[in-house]
N, C-alpha and C positions, 0 to 999 in steps of 0.2 A: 504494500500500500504506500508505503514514504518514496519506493521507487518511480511512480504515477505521479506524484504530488512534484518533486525534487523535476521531474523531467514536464511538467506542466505550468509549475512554474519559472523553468528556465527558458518554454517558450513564450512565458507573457512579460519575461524581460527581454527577452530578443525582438517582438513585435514592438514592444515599447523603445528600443534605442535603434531601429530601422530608421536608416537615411532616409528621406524621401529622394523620389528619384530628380534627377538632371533631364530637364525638357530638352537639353542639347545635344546629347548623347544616345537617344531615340531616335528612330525611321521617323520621320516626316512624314503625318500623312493629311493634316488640316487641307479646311478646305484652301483653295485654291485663290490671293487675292492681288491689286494689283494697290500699290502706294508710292504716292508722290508727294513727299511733305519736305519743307526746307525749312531748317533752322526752326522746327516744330520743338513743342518743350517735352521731353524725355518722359515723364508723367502721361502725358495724352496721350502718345502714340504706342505706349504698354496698354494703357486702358482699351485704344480702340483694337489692338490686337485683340485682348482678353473679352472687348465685347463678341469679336467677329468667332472669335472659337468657343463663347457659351463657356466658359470659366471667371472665377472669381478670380481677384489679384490682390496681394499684398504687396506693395513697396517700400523698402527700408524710408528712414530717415536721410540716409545718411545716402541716397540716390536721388543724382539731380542733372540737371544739363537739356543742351539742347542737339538734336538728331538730323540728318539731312537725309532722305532717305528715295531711293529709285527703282522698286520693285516691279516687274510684270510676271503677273501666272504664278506666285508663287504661295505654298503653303503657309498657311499664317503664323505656324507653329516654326515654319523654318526665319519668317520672319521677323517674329521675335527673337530667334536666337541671335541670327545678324544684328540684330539693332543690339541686343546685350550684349554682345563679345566686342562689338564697335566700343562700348565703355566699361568694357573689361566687369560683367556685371554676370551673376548666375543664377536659373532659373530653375527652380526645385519645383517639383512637384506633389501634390499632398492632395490624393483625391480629384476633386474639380477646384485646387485651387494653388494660384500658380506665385509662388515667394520668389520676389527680386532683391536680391541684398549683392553685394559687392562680392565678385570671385576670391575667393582662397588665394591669398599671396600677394591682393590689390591694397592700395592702400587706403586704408580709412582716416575722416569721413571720407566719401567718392561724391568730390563737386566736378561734374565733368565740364569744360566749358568751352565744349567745341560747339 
């Protein structure tokens, strides 16, 4: 019986310290969209990603800046990563909702101000 318990609760600590995944690091398979924004603010054009793929967003604090951007025909998912990796930014995944905080190794805060 302790051998049940020992191995049931070793996987509700392993469920519980599960990364959430990397949106960047997955096949692309969003729908398909086309964006042309200049010098748009970093804020809004995660949001309208996150509207166009039917996901909720969280963005750090400490993410900020402005994006220039010239997409045709492309997944929105692959989208978003472009525009993240443009400021060095990473996009986790937690269910239907998608956490923007500054990449492992970036420096914080991340004021981008391109």
């Amino acid at each position: 019986m302790r051998v049940v318990i020992v191995c049931l609760g070793l996987l509700a600590v392993t469920a519980a310290t599960a990364r959430a995944d990397d949106l960047c690091t997955r096949a692309h398979h969003g729908a398909a969209i086309d964006l042309d924004v200049k010098d748009a603010d970093l804020h809004d054009v995660l949001r309208l990603l996150a509207d166009v793929g039917h996901v909720n967003l969280v963005v750090a604090d400490t993410v900020a800046g402005k994006v220039t951007v010239k997409l045709t025909h492309v997944p929105w998912d692959a989208a978003a990563c472009a525009v993240a990796a443009s400021h060095q930014l990473a996009i986790d995944v937690d269910g239907n909702i998608l956490m923007v905080t500054p990449a492992a190794g970036s420096r914080t805060p991340h004021r981008a101000g391109r």
